[in-house]
Backbone bond lengths (Angstrom), bond angles and torsions (degrees), N, CA, C in turn:
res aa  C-N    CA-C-N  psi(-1)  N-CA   C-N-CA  omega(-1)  CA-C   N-CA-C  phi
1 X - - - 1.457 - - 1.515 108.43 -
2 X 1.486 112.71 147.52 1.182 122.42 -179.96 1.211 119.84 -104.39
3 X 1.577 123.76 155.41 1.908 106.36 176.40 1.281 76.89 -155.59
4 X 1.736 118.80 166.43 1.088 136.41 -177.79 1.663 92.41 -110.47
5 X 1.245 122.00 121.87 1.683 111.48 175.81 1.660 102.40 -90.35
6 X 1.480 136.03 -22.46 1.424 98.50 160.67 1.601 114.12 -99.91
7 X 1.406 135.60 117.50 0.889 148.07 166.47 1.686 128.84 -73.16
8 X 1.297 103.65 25.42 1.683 117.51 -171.69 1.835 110.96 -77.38
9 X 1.557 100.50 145.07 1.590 122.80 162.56 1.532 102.04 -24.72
10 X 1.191 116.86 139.47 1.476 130.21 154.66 1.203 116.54 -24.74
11 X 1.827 115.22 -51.12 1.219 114.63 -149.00 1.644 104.18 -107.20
12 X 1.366 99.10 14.54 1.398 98.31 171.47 1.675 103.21 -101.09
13 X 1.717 104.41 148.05 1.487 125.85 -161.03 1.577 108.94 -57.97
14 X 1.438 131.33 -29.86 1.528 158.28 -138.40 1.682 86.77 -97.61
15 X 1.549 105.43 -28.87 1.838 93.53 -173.95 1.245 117.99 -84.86
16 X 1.838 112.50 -20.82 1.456 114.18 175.53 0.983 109.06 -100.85
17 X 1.605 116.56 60.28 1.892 112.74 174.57 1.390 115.08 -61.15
18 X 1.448 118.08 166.33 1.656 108.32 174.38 1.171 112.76 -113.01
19 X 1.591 110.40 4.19 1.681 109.33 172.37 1.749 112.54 -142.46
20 X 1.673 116.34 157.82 1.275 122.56 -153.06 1.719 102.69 -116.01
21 X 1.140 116.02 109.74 1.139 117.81 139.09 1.267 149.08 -89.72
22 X 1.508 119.34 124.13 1.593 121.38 -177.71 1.520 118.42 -128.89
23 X 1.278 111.11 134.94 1.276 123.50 -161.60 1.808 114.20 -131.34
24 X 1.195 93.36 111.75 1.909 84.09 -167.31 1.772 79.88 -108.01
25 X 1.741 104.95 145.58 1.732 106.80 169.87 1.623 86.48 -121.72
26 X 1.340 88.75 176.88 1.919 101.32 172.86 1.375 103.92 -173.60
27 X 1.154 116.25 147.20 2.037 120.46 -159.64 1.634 75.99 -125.89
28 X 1.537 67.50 173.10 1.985 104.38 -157.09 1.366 108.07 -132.43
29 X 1.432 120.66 147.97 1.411 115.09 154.97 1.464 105.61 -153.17
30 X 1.280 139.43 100.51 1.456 163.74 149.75 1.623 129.93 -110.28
31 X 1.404 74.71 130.11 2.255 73.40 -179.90 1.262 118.01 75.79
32 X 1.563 124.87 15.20 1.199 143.21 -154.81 1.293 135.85 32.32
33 X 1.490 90.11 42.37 1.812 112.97 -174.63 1.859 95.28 -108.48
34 X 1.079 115.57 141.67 1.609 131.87 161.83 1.546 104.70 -93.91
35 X 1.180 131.28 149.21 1.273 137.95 164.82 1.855 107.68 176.28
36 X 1.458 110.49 176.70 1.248 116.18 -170.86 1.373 96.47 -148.71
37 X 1.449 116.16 160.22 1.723 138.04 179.97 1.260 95.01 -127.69
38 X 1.650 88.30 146.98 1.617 99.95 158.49 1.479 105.28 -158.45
39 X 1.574 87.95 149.70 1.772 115.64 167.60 1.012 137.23 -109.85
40 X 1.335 139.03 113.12 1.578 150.32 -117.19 1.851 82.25 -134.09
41 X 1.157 120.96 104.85 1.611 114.95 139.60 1.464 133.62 -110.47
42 X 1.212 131.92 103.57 1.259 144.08 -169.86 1.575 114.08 -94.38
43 X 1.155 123.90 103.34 1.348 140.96 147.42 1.561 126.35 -64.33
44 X 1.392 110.38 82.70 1.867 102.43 172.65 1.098 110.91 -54.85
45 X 1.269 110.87 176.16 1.632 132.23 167.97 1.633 118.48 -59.08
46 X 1.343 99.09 150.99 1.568 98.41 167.16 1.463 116.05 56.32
47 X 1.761 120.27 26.21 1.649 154.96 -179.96 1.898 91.77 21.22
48 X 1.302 85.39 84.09 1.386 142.70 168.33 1.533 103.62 -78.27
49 X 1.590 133.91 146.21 1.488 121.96 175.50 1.453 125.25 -72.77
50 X 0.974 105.26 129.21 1.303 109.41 -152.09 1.855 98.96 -66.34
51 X 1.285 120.51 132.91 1.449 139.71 141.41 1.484 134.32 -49.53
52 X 1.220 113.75 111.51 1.654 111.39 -177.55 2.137 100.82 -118.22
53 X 1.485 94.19 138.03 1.783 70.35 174.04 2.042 88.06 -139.97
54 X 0.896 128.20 113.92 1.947 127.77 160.82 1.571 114.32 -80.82
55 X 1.339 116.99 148.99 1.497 125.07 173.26 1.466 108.64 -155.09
56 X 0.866 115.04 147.36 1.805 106.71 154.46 1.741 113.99 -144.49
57 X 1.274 81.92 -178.16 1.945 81.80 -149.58 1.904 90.93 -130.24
58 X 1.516 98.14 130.91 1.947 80.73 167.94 1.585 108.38 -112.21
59 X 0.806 127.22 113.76 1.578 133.55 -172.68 1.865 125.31 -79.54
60 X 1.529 101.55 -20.06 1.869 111.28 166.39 1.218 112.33 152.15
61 X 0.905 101.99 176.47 1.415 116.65 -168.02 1.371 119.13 -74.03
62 X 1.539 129.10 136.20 1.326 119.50 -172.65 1.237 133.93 -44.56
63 X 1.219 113.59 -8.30 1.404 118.48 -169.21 1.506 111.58 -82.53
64 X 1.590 105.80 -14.20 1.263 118.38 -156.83 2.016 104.45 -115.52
65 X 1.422 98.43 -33.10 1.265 99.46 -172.78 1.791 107.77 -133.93
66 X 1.288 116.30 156.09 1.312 111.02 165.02 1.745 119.63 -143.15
67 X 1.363 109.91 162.63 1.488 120.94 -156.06 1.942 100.75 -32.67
68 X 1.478 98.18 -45.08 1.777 91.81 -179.06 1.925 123.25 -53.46
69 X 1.438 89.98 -38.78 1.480 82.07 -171.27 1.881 103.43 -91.98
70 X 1.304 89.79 -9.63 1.869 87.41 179.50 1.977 86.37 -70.37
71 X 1.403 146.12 -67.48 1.015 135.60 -165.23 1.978 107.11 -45.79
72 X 1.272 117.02 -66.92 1.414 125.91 165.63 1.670 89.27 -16.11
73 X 1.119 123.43 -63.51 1.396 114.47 -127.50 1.997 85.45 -91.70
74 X 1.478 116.46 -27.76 1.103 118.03 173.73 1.652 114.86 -46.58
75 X 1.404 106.81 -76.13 1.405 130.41 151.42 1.711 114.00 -0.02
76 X 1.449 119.82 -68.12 1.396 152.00 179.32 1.742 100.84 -28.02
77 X 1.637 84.67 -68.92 1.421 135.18 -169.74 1.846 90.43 -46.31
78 X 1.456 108.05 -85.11 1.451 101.70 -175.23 1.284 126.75 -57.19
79 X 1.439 121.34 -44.67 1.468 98.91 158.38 0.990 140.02 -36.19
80 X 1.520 122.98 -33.31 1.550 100.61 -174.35 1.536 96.35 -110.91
81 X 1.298 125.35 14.23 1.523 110.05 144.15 2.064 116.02 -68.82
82 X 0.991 105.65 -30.50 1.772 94.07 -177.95 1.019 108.90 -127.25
83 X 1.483 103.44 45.02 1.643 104.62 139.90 1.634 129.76 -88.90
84 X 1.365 96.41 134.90 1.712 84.22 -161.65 1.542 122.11 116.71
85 X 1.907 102.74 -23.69 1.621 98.66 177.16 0.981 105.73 -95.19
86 X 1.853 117.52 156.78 1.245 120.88 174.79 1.419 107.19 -124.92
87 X 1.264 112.01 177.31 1.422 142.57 176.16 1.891 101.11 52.74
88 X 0.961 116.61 51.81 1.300 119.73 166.54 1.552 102.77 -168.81
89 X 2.116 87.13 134.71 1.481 118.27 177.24 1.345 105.36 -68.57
90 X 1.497 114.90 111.62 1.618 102.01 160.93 1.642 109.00 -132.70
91 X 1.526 81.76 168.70 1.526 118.02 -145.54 1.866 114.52 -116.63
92 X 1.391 112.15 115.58 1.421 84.45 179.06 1.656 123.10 -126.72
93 X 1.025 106.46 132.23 1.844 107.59 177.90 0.954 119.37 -85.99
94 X 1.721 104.86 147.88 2.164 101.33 165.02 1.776 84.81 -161.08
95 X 1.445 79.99 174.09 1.679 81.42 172.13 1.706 105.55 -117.67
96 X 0.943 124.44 7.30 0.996 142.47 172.67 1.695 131.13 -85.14
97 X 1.768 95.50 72.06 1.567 123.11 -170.04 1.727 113.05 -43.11
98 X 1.239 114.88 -46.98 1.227 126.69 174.87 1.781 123.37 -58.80
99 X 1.290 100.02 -44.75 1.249 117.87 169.88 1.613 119.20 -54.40
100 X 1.583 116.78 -48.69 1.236 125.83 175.54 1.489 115.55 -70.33
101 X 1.467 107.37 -56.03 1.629 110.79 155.57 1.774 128.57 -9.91
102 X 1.544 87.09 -61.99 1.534 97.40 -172.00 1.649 115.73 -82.74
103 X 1.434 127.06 -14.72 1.591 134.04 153.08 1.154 96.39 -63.83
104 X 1.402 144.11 -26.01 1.567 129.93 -166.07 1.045 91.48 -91.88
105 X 1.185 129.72 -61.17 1.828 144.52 -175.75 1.645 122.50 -102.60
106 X 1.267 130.68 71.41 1.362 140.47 -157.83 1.678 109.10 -65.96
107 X 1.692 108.17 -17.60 1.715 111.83 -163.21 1.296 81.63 -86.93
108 X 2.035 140.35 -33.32 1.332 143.04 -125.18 1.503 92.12 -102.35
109 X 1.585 130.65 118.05 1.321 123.57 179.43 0.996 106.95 -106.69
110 X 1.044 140.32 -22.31 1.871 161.68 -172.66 1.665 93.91 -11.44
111 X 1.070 116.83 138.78 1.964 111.90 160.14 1.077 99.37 -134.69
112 X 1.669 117.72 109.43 1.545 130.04 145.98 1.292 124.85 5.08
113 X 1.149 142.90 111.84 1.364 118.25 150.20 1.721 124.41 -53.29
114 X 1.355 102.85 155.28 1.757 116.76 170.88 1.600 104.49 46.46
115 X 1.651 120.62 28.48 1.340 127.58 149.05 1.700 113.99 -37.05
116 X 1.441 118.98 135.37 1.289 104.21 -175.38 1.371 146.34 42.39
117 X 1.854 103.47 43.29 1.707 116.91 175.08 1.032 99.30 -94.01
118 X 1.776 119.79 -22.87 1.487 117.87 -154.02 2.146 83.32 -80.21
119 X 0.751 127.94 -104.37 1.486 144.83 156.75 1.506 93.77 23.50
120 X 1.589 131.72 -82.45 1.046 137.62 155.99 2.002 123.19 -21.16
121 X 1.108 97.43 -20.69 1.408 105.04 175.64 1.560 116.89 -78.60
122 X 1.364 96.83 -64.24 1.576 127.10 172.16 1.034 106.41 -36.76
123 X 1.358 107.90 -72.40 2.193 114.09 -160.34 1.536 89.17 -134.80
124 X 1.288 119.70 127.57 1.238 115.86 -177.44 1.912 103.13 -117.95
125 X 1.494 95.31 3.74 1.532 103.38 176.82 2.259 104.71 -114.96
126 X 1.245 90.38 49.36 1.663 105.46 159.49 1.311 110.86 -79.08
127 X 1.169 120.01 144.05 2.002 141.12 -16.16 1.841 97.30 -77.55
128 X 0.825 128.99 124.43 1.621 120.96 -179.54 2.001 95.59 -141.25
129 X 1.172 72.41 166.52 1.844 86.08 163.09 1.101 124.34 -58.03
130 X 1.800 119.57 -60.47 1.282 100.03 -166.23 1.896 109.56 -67.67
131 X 1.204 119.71 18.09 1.595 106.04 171.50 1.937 101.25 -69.44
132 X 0.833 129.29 -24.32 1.645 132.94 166.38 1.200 95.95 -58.50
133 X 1.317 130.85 -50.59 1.228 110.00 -163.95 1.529 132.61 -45.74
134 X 1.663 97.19 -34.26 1.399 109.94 -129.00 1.991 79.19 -113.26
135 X 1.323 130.64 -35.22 1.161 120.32 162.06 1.929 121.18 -95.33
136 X 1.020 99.29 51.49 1.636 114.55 -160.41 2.027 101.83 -88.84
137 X 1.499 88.21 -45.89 1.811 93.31 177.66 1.657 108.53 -130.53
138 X 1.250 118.86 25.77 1.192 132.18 172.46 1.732 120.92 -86.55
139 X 1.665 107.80 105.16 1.323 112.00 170.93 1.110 115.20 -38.52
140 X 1.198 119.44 162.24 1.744 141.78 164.87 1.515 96.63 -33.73
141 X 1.377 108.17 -70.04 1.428 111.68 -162.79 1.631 106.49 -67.29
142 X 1.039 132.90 -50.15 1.357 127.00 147.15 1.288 134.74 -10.72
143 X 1.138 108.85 -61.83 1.486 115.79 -176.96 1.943 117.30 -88.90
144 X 1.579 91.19 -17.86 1.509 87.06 155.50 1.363 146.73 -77.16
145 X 1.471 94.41 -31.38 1.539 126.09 157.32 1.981 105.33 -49.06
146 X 1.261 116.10 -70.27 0.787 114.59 176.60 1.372 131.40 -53.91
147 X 1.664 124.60 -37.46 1.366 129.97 167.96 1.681 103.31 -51.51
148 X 1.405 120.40 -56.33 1.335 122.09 -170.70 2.082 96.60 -57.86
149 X 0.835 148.76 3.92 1.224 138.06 -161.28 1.636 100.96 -126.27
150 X 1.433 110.88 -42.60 1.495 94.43 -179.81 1.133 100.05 -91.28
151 X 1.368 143.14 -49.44 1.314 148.65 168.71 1.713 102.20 -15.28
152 X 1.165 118.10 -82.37 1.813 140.44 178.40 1.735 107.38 108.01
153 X 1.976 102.78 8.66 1.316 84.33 168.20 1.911 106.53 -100.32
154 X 0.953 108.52 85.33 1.871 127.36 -169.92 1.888 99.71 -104.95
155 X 1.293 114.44 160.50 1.486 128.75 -172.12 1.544 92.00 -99.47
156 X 1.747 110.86 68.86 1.685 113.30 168.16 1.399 83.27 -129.54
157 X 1.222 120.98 156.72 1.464 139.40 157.25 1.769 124.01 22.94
158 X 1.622 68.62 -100.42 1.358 92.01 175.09 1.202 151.75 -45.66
159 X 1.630 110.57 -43.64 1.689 125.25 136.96 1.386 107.38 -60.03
160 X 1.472 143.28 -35.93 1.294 114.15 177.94 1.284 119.03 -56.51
161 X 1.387 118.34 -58.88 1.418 125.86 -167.22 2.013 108.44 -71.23
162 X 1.288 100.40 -3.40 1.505 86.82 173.55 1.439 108.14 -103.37
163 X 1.905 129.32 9.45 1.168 120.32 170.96 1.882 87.66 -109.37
164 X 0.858 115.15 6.86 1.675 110.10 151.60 1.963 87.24 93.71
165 X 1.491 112.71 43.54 1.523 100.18 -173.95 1.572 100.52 -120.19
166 X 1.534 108.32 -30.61 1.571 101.22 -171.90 1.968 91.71 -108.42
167 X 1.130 109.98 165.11 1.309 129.22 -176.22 1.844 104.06 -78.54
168 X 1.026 122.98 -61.32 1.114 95.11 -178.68 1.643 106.19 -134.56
169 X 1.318 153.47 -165.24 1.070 151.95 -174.04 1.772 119.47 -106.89
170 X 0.650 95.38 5.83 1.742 105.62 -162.05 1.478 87.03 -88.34
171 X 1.908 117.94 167.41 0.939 137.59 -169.33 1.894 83.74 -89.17
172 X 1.635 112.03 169.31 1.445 118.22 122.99 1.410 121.62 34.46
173 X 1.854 76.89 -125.09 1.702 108.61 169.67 2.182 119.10 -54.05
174 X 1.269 103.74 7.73 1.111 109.76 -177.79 1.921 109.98 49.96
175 X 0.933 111.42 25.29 1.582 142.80 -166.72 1.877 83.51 -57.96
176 X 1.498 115.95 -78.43 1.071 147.62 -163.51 1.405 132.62 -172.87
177 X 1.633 130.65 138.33 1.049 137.59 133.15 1.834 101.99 53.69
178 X 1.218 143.61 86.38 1.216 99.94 167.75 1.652 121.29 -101.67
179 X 1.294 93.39 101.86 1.576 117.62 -179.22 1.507 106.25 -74.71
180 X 1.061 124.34 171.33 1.465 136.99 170.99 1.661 109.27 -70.34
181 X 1.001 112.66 -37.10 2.015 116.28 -175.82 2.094 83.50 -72.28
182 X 1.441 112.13 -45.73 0.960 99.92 -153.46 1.637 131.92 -73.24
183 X 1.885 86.49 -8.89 1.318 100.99 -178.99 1.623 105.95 -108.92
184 X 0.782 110.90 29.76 1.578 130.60 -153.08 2.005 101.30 -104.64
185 X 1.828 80.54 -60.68 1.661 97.26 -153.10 1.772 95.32 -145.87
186 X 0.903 126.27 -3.41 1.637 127.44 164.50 1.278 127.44 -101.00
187 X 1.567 133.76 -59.38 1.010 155.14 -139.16 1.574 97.19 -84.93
188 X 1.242 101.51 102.81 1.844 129.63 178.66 1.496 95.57 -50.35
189 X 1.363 155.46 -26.43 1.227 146.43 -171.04 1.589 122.52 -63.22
190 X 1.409 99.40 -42.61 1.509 129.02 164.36 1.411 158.12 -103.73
191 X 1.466 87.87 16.57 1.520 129.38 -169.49 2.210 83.74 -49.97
192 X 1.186 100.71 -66.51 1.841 99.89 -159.85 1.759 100.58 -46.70
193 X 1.374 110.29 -12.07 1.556 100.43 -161.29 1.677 111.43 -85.89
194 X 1.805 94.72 -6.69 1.810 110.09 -152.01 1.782 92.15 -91.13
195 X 1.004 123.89 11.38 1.572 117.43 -165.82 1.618 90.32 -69.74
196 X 0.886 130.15 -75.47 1.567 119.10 -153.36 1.656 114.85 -78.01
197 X 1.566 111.81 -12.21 1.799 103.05 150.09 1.914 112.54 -65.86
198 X 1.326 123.37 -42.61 1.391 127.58 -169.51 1.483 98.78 -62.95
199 X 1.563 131.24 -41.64 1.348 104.36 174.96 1.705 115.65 -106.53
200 X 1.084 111.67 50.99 1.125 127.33 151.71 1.815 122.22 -73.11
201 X 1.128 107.65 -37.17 1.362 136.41 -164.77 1.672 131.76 -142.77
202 X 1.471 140.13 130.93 0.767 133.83 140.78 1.659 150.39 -99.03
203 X 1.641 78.78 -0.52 1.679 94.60 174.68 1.694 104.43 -97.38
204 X 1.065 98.19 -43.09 1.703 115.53 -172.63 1.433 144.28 -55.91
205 X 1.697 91.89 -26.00 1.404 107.37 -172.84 1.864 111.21 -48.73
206 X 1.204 110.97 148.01 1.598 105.48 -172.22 1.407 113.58 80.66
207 X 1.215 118.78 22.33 1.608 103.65 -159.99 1.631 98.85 -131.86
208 X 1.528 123.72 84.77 1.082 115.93 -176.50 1.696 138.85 -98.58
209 X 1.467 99.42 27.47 1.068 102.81 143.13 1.896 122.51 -90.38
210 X 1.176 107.28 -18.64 1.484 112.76 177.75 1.259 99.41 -67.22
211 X 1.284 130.74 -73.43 1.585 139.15 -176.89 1.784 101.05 -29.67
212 X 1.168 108.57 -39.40 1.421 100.55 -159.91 1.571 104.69 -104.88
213 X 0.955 131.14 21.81 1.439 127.22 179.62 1.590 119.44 93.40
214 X 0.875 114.00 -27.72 1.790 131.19 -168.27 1.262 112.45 -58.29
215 X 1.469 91.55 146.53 1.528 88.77 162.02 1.456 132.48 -134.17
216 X 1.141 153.31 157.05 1.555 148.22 -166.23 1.581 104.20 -102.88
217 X 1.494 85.22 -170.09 1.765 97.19 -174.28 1.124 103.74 -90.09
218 X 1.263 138.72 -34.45 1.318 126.69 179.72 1.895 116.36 -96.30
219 X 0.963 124.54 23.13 1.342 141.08 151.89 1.394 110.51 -56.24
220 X 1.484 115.86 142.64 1.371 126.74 150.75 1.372 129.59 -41.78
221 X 1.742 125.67 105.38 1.267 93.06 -157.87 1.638 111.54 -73.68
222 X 1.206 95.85 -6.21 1.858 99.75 -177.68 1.823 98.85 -64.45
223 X 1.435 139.06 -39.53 0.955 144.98 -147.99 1.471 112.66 -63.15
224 X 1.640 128.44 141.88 1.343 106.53 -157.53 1.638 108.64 -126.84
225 X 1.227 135.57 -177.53 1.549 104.81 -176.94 1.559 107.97 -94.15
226 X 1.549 102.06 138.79 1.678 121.45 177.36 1.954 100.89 -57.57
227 X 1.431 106.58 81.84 1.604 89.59 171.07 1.047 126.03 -73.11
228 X 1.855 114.53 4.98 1.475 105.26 169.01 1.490 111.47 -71.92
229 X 1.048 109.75 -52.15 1.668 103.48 168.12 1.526 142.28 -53.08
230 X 1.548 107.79 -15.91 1.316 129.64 167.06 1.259 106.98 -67.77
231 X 1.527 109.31 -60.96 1.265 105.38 171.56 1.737 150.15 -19.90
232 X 1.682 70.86 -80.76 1.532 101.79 147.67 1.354 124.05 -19.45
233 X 1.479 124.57 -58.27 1.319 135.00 -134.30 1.606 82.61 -112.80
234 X 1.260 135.61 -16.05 1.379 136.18 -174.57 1.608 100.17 -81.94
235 X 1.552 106.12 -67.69 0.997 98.05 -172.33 1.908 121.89 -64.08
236 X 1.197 87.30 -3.87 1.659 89.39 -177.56 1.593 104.86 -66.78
237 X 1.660 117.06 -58.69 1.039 127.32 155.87 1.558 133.57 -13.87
238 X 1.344 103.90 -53.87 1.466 116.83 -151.58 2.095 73.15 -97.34
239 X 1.252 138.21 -62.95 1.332 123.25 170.74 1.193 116.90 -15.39
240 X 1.313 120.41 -70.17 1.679 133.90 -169.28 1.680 93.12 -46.06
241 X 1.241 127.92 -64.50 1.626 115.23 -144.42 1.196 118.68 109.46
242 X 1.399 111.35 -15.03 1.547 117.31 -147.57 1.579 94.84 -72.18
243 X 1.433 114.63 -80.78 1.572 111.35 174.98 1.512 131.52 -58.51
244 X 1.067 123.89 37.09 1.092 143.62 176.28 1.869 115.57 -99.08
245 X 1.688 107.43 113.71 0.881 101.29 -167.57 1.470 123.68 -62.33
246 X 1.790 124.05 156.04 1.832 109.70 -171.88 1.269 77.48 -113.60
């Protein structure tokens, strides 16, 4: 999910910034450690080279903390790093629906079910290093594309209609679901666009944590992400139109 953190009048100066910041976080819980990552991309003014900065933080042991309040606490964290900057729009990501909820609504404690399976699918080794990898030479627009894809909160279907924006969830062709795997590597609309993800791979095809950088539990942990296929899968994206804001 996306939010704009300054929400100011037109006619205030803060709305015509000349540079973009975007920041996607995402919390962790393995080995019975809690913690969260984050990725800082900064765009100066006047398209300036673009800035990338990753970190992650482990905050305690599960017993003590869990993925919701490790994001909260992510959240915390960036605010009061950019307080104080000016003339740049920033932007912040998580996949963590509940989490954003409750900055909108602070009395509202409610937690989603199956928050963060989609994310958990993708890369099941969050906050790690190779997340640098994979937004290391990736434009703004790039890497937004991409946040909306591992994240799964993206402008396809299915997340629309579950923040109550699109009518129903289905693709199109009413085919199926349109999920992120589904618009990915299913969805008959865009089949001509998939040529250069399909030979990326012959073991892989369908495999969207590969497409997206991720990695699982039974992966090599030496193994690193194929950014030819990331690639791939960006520009496939950014072809379609699909995530492109209307």
């Amino acid at each position: 999910m996306w939010t704009d953190i300054y929400t100011l009048p037109k006619t205030n100066p803060l709305r015509r910034a000349g540079g973009l910041i975007q920041i996607a976080v995402s919390s962790s819980a393995q080995n019975e450690l809690v913690g969260f990552g984050v990725t800082i991309e900064k765009q100066p003014p006047r398209n300036r080279k673009l800035k990338l900065k990753t970190f992650s933080i482990t905050l305690g042991a599960r017993a003590k903390q869990n993925p919701f309040s490790a994001e909260l606490a992510a959240m915390a964290h960036i605010l009061k790093m950019i307080v104080g900057i000016k003339d740049y729009r920033t932007t912040l990501l998580t996949s963590n629906k509940a989490a954003v909820l409750t900055l909108r609504n602070p009395r509202r404690h409610e937690l989603p079910e199956n928050i963060g399976r989609h994310t958990k699918r993708v890369d099941a080794a969050l906050p790690g290093k190779h997340t640098r990898q994979l937004y290391d030479r990736l434009t703004w627009k790039e890497a937004s594309v991409l946040a909306q894809l591992r994240t799964g909160m993206a402008r396809l279907n299915r997340y629309l209609n579950q923040i109550n924006i699109a009518e129903t969830d289905q693709c199109d062709y009413r085919q199926a679901r349109e999920t992120v795997e589904h618009f990915l590597f299913r969805y008959r609309k865009w089949m001509t666009h998939r040529t250069e993800m399909l030979q990326c791979t012959q073991t892989h095809r369908g495999n969207i944590s590969f497409f997206l950088g991720g990695k699982q539990p039974s992966d090599d942990q030496k193994r690193t992400p194929n950014l030819e296929a990331v690639q791939a899968s960006i520009r496939f994206a950014i072809a379609t139109g699909r995530l492109e804001a209307t």
